[in-house]
N, C-alpha and C positions, 0 to 999 in steps of 0.2 A: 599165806602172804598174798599171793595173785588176787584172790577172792574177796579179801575182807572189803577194798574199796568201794566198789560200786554197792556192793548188797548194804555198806554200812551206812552209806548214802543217804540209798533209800529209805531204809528203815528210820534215821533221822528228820527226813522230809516227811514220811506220814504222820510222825508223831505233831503235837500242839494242833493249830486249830482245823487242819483241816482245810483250811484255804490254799494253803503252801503247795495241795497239789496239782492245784491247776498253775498252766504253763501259764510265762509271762501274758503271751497274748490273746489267750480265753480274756472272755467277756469277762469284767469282776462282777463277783456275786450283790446286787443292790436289793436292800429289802424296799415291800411296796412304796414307803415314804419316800425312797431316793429315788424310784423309777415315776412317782408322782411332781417331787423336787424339775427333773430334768426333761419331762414332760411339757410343763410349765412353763419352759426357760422359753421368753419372748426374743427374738433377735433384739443384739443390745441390750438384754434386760440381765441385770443383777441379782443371783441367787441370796434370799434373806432368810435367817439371818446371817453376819458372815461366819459366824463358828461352821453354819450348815454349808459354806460357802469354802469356806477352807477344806474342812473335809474330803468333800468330794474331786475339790483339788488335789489332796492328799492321793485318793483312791487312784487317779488319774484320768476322771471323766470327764473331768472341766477343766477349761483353763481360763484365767485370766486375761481380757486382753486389751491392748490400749490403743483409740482412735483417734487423732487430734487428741478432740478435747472429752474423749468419753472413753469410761472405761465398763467394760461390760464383760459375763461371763461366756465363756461360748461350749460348745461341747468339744469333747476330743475328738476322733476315732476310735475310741476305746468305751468313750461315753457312748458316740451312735450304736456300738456294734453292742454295746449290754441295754438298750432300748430294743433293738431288732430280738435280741437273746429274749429278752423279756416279754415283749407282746408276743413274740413264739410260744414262750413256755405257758402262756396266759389261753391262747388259743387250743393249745394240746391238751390243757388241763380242762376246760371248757368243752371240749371235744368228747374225752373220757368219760365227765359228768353224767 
């Protein structure tokens, strides 16, 4: 009885994709398209198209935002910190090479 919760837990977290084990506030994992996506992003500029715009909303990278009369995409802190994650992991790899 004691034991079965936490380890049963666990064991449901590792299972599916794999993503699940990273903590809420790890960097999310973006492949090169979305770290090229967010890259890009101009101040005040609009991520196209918006499926790819939603998405990334979705992930948490982006957010929506509205100024007067403009509406533009910006990044989160969630966004910056998987850009920082990213050009890290680009330089280590790079590094190894």
């Amino acid at each position: 009885g004691l034991y079965s919760c936490p380890a049963g837990r666990k064991a449901a977290r590792s299972q599916g994709t794999g993503k699940a084990l990273l903590e809420p506030d790890d960097p999310p994992l973006l492949d090169g398209r979305d770290i090229a996506i967010l890259k890009e992003l101009k101040p005040y500029g609009v991520v196209k198209p918006a499926e790819e715009s939603q998405r990334l909303r979705e992930l948490g990278v982006l957010e929506r935002r509205y100024y007067i009369d403009q509406v533009f995409d910006a990044l989160t802190d969630k966004g910056e910190k998987a850009l920082e994650f990213a050009s890290h992991v680009e330089r280590t790899k790079r590094r190894t090479s």
